[in-house]
LOTIDREN-126626 format. One record per residue (C-alpha): x, y negated, z; residue in one letter. Coordinates in steps of 0.25 Angstrom, whole numbers, plus 5000, padded with zeros to 4 digits. Each point is the difference from the previous one (the first is absolute). Example, Ala and Ser with C-alpha at 12.3 -4.5 7.8 and 13.67 -1.06 7.14 Angstrom:
// residues 2
504950185031A 500649864998S 
This chain:
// residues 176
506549684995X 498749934993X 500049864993X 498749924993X 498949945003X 499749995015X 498849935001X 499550105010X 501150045006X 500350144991X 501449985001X 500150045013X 501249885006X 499149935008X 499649894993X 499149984988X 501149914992X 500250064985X 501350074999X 500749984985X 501150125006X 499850135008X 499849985016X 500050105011X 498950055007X 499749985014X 500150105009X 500150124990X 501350085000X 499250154997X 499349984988X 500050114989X 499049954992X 499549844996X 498649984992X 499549854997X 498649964992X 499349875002X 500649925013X 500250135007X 501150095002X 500250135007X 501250105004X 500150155005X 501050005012X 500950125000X 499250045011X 498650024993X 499549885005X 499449884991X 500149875001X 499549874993X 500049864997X 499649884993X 498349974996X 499250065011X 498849934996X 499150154996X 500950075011X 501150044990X 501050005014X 499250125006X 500149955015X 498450005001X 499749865000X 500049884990X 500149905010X 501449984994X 499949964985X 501550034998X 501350055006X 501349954995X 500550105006X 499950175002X 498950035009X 499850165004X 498750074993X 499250045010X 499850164998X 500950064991X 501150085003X 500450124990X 500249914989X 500550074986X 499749894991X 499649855002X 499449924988X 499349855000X 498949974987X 499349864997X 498449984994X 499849964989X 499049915004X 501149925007X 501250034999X 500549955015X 498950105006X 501050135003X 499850145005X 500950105005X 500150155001X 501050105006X 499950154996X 500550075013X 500850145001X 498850085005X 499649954985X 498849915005X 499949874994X 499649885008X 499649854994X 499749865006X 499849864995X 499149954988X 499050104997X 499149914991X 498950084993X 500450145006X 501450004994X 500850085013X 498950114998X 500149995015X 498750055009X 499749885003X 499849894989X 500149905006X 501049884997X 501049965007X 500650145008X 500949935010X 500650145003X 500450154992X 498850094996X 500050124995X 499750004985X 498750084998X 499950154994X 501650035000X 500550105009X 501150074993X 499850145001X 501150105009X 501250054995X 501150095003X 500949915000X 499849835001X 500049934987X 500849894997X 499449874993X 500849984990X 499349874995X 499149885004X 499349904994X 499249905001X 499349924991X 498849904999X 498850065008X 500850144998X 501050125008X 500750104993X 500850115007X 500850114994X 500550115008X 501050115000X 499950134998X 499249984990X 498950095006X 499549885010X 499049924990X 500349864997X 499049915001X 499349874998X 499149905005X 499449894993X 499149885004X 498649944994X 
């Protein structure tokens, strides 16, 4: 259940009508994890999939296009599957512009939306990415045995993971 603003739709309810008490979201009955930043929100679905809504207008949804400016309601990202972690960040050039990033089990982390200035780190720099791309030069190395991520965050123009055992390095990315 969300409440605030809803000038793009982040709340998920089908409308964009401010909300002064929590409101359910449409269509989402699996979530295990909710992130919100700018008008944008995201949730990682029990089964490992991602979905998002709210401000599409630098493709923070991840279906490919920005034809759409805004969903007010959840709308499936296109190519990610796995996920471990799912997190949403803002600019700080504008704060309505969003991005998104999911760290997936095979320990890959993948970015889409706003990617002003480089930010993502993502091979192509280029802005908006309408869908996931692999961040560059992180490919966590094999283990015996899968690590776990035991913490994500995500901040202006920045990803943080931490995974356990402790053995798996953590790492971080941070924009221009």
């Amino acid at each position: 259940m969300l409440f605030r603003s809803n000038t793009r739709g982040q709340l998920g309810d089908g409308t964009t009508t401010k909300r002064a008490s929590p409101v359910l979201v449409s269509g989402i009955t699996t979530a295990v994890e909710v992130a919100a930043g700018g008008a944008t929100t995201c949730a990682r679905l029990a089964s490992g999939a991602a979905t998002c809504w709210g401000s599409n207008t630098r493709g923070e949804l991840g279906t490919g296009s920005v034809a759409e400016t805004e969903s007010t309601t959840p709308t499936t990202v296109t190519t990610v599957d796995g996920a471990a972690a799912i997190s949403v960040g803002q600019t700080a050039a504008d704060p309505t512009l969003s991005f998104a990033c999911v760290l997936r089990l095979n320990r890959k982390a993948y970015c889409w939306g706003a990617n002003a200035n480089g930010a993502l780190d993502i091979a192509a720099d280029t802005d908006p990415h309408e869908i996931p791309l692999e961040i560059v030069g992180y490919d966590g190395p094999g283990l015996p045995t899968a690590p776990t991520l035991t913490a994500a965050e995500i901040g202006d123009r920045r990803v943080t993971a931490t995974w356990t055992p402790a053995t798996a390095p953590d790492w971080q990315i941070t924009g221009y």
